[in-house]
C-alpha positions as CSV (number, residue, x, y, z in Angstrom):
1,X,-62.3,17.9,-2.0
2,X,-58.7,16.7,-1.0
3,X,-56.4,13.8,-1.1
4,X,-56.3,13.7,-4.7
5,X,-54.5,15.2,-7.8
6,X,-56.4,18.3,-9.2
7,X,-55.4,21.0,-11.2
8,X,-56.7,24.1,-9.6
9,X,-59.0,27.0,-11.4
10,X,-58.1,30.8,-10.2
11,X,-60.8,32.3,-10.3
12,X,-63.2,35.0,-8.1
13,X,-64.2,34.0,-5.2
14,X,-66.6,35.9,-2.6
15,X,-66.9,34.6,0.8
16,X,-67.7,36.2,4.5
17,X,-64.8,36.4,7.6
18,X,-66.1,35.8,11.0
19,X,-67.0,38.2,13.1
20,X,-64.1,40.1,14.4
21,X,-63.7,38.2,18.3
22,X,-62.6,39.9,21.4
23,X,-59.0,38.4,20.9
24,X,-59.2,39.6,17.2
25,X,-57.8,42.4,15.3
26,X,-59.2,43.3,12.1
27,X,-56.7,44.0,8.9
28,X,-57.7,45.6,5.7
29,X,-54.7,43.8,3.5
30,X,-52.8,46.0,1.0
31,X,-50.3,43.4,0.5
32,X,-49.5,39.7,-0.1
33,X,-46.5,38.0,-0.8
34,X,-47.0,35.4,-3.8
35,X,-45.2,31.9,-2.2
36,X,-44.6,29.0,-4.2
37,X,-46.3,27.1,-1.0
38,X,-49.2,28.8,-2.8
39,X,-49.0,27.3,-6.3
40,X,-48.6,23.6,-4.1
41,X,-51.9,24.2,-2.6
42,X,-53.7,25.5,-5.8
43,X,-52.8,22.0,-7.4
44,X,-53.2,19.6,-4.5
45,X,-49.6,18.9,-5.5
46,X,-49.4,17.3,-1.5
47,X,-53.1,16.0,-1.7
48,X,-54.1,17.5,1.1
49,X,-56.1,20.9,-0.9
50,X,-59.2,21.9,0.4
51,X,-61.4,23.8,-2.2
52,X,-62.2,26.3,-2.7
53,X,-59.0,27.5,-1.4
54,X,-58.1,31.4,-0.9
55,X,-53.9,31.2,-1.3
56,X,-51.3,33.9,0.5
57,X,-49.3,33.8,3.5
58,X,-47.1,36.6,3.5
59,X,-49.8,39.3,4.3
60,X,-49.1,43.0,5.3
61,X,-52.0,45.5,5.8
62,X,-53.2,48.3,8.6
63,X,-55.4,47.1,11.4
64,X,-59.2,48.7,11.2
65,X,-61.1,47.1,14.5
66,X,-59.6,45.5,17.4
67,X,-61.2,43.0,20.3
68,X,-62.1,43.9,23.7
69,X,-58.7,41.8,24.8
70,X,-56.3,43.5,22.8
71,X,-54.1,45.6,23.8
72,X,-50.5,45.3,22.0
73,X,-52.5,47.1,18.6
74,X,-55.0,49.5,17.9
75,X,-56.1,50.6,15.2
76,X,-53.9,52.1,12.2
77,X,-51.1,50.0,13.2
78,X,-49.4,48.3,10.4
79,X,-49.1,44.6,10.9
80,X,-48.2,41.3,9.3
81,X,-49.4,37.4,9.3
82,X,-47.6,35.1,8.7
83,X,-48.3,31.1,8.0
84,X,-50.3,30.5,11.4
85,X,-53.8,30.7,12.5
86,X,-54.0,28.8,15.4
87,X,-52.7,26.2,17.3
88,X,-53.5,24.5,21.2
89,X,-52.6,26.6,23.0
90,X,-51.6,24.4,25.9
91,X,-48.5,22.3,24.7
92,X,-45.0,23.1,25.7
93,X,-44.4,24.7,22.3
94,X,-47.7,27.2,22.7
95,X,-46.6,28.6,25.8
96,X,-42.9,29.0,25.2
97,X,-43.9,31.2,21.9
98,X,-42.7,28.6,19.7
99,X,-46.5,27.5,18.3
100,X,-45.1,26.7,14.6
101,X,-43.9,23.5,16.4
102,X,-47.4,22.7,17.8
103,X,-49.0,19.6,16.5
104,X,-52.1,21.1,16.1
105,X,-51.1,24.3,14.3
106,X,-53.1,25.5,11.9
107,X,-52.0,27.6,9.0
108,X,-53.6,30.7,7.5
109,X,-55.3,29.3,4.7
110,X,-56.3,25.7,3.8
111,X,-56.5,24.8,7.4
112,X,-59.4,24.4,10.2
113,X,-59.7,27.3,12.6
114,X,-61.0,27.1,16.4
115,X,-64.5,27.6,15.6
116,X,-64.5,24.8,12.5
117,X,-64.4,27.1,9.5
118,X,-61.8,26.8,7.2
119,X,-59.3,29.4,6.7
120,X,-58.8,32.0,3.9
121,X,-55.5,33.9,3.1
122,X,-54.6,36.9,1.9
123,X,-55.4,36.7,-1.8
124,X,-58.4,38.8,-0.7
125,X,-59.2,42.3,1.1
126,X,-59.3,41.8,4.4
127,X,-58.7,39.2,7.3
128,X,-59.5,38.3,11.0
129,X,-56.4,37.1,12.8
130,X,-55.9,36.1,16.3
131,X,-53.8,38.4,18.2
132,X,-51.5,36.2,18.6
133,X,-50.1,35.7,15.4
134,X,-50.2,38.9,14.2
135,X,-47.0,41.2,14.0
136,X,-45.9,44.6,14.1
137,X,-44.2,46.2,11.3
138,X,-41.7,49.2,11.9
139,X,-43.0,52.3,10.5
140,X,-39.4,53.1,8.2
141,X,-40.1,49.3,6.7
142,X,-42.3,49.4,3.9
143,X,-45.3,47.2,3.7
144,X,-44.6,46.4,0.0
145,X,-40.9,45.3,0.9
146,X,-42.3,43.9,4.6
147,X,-44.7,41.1,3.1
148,X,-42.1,38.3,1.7
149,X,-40.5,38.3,5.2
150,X,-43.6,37.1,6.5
151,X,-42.5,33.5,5.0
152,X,-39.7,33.7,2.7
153,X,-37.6,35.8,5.5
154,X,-38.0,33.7,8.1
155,X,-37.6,30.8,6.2
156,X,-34.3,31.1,5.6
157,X,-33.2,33.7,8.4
158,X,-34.4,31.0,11.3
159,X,-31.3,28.3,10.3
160,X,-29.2,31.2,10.0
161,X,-30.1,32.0,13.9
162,X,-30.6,28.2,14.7
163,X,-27.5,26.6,13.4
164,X,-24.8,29.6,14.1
165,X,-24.5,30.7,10.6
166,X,-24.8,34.6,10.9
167,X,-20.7,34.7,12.1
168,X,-19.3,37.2,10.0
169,X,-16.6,36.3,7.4
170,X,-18.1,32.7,7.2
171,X,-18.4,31.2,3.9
172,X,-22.4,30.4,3.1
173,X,-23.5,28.7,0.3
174,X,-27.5,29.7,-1.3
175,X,-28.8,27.1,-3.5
176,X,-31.4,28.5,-5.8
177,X,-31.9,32.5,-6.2
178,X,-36.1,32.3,-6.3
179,X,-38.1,34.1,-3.6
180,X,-36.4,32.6,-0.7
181,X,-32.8,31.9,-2.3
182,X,-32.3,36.2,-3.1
183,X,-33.7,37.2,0.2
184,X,-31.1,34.7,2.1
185,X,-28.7,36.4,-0.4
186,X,-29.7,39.3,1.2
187,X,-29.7,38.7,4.9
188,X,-26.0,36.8,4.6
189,X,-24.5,40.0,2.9
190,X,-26.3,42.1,6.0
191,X,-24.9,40.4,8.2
192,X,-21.0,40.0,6.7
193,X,-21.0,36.9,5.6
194,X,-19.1,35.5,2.4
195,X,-22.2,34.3,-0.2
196,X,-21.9,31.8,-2.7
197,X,-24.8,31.4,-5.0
198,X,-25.4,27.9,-6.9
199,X,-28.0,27.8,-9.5
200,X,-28.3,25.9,-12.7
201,X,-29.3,29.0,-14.5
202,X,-26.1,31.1,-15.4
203,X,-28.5,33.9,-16.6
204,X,-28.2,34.7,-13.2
205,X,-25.1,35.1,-12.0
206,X,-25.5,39.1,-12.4
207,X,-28.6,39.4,-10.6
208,X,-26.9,37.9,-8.1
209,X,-23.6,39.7,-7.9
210,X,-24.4,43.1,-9.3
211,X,-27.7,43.4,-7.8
212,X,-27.8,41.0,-4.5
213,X,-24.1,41.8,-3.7
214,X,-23.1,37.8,-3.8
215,X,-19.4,37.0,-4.1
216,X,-19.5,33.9,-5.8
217,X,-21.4,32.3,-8.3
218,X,-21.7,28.3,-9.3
219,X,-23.4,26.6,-12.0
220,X,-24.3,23.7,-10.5
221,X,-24.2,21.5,-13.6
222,X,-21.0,22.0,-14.5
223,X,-18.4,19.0,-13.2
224,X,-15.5,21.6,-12.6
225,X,-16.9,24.7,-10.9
226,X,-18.3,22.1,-8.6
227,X,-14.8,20.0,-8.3
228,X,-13.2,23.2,-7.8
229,X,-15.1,24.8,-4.9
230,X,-15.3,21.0,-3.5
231,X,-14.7,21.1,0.7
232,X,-15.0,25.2,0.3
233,X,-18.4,26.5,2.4
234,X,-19.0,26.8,5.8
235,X,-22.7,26.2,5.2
236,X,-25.4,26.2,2.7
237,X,-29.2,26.7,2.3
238,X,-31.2,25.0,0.4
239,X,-34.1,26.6,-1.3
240,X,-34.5,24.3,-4.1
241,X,-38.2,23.3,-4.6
242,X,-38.1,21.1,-7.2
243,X,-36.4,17.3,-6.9
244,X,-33.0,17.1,-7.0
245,X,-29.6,15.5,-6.1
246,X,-28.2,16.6,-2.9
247,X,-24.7,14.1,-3.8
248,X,-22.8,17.3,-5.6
249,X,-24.3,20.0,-3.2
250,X,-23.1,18.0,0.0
251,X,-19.6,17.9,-1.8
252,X,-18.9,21.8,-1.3
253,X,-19.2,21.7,2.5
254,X,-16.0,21.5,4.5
255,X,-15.3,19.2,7.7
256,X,-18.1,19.9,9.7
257,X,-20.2,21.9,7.8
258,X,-23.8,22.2,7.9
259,X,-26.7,21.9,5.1
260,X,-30.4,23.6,6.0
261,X,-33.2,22.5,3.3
262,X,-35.6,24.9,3.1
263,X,-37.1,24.0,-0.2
264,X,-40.6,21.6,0.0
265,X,-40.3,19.1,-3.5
266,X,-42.8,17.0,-3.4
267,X,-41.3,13.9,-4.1
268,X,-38.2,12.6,-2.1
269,X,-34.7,14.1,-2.8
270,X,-31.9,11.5,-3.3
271,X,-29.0,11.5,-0.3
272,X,-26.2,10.2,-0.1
273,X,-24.6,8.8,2.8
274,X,-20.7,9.0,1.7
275,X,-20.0,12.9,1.5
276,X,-22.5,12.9,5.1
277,X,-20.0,10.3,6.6
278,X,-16.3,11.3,6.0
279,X,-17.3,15.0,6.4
280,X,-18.9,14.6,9.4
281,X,-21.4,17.1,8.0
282,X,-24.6,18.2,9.6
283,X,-28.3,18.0,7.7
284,X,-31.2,20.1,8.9
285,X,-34.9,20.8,7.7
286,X,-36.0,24.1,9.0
């Protein structure tokens, strides 16, 4: 079913992959990143659930068979899969490796593959993948540690790369310290930049400085930290899922500064047009 509200049932589930292809590898899946994508999908929370639905998208294992045209793995290589299953092929987008953009993607579970069967994630043992969506993992990265990459990472390391934000020294503002929110905590103090972390939970302000290295720490709901640290960030990420105004996050950016949501609410977040105006600031989805 799909299209409508329904609260989702985990529960065992047995079902068959298809036949490993020649442009196939085969993975038996040790590990699999838990996404909150995952909990959207269990409860049709964006009506478009297919059941029965097998969640995970952040999938790390060791290849066991490989197709006839594969050459980049063999077998015992360790390997991830991300988000995508498929996608044209033929667009613009396809052939300059950039397929997530492809209108006719589709993603690793809960969407329609070549051959009309729907997809399955990695909630399960094993998986057929397409070659082309499969990745390698270095051998001194652990596949535990690998898997959240796989969709949190890139999630919030591709505005980082996209809108200039890895300059070292730079302030960066995190909204949110979930999955993706401490892993772009992460990434920014790799990379040397100044990390602010704004969260309407101050229980976790020493996670994030004594354990995720963060400089700074804001509780969004209160007035004056806010006013304080008002025009003081270079940029900030999003990761907020749940609704929310983006009025007293928009406030902390300076002249020019740049805002990347990353978070999926599934209602509409309110925006207002003042702080975007006479800061000249800059608003990405990525």
């Amino acid at each position: 079913m799909g299209g409508e509200r329904f609260m989702g049932k985990v529960a065992p589930f047995v079902f068959k992959r298809r036949e490993n292809g020649v442009d196939d590898v085969m993975i038996k899946i040790l590990y699999c990143g838990m996404c909150h994508t995952d909990l959207h999908h269990i409860n049709n929370d964006w009506g478009i659930t297919m059941y029965p639905l097998v969640p995970g998208h952040e999938i790390t294992g060791i290849i066991t068979k490989v197709g006839s045209n594969v050459s980049k793995f063999k077998v015992g290589d360790k390997v991830g899969v991300g988000c995508l299953a498929a996608s044209c092929l033929n667009c613009d987008f396809c052939k300059n490796s950039e397929e997530n953009y492809c209108n006719q993607l589709q993603f690793t579970y809960n969407g329609i593959f070549w051959d009309g069967s729907i997809t399955y994630g990695g909630y399960s043992q094993m998986l057929v993948a397409d070659k082309r969506y499969v990745v390698h993992i270095p051998d001194n990265l652990p596949l535990d540690k690998a898997a959240p990459l796989l969709c949190a990472g890139i999630t919030v390391f591709s505005p980082m790369k996209q809108h200039n934000m890895l300059q070292p020294g730079k302030k960066l503002g995190i909204v949110g310290l979930g999955g993706l929110g401490h892993i772009a905590v992460k990434f920014a103090k790799a990379f040397g930049l100044h990390v602010t972390v704004i969260s309407t939970s101050p229980s976790k302000e020493k996670e994030a400085k004594e354990r995720l290295g963060a400089d700074d720490f804001l509780v969004s709901t209160d007035p004056k930290q806010m006013q304080a640290s008002a025009r003081s960030l270079d940029y900030i990420i999003d990761t907020v899922s749940a609704v929310h105004s983006l009025g007293p996050i928009l406030e902390l950016l300076k002249i020019r500064g740049a805002l990347a949501l990353v978070g999926a609410p599934d209602k509409p977040v309110e925006l207002p047009s003042f702080p975007l105006i006479f800061g000249e600031l800059t608003m990405n989805e990525s």
